[in-house]
N, C-alpha and C positions, 0 to 999 in steps of 0.2 A: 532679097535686098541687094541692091547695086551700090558699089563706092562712091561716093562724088566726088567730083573732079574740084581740088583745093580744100579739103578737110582732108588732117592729118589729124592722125589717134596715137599720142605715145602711151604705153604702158611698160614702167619699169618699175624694179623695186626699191624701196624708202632703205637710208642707211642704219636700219636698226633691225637688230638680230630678230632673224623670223622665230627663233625657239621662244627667244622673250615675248613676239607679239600672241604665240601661238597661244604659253600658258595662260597668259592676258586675259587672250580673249575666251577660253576656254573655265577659267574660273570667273571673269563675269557672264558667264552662259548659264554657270553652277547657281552666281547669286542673284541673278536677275530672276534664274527658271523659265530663261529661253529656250526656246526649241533650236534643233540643229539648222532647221532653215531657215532661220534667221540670222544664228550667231555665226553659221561660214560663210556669208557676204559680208556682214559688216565685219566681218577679219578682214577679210581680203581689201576691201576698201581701205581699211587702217595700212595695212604691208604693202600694198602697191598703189602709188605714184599715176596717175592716169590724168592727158591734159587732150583736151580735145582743139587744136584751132582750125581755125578759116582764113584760107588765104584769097584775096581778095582780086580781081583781075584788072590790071589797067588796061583803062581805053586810049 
């Protein structure tokens, strides 16, 4: 996979403690009776911040 030229990808993290989102997400993993590969991306999505844009070229 090659980068394109004007799509920028930020990912940083959200201003909330990752312990709080960890146990979060980890006891609705407990109450739902998700599996682990479910429940460690939707964490990660919740704790980190991700924006994809397109920067557009003038003519």
């Amino acid at each position: 996979m090659l980068p394109r030229t004007g799509v920028t990808v930020d990912i940083c993290p959200r201003d909330v403690p990752i312990a709080l989102i960890g146990t979060a997400g980890g006891a609705l993993a407990l109450w739902a009776d998700a599996p682990a590969e479910i429940a460690v991306p939707v964490a990660l999505l919740i704790v980190l911040d991700i924006r994809i844009r397109r920067r557009r070229r003038r003519n």
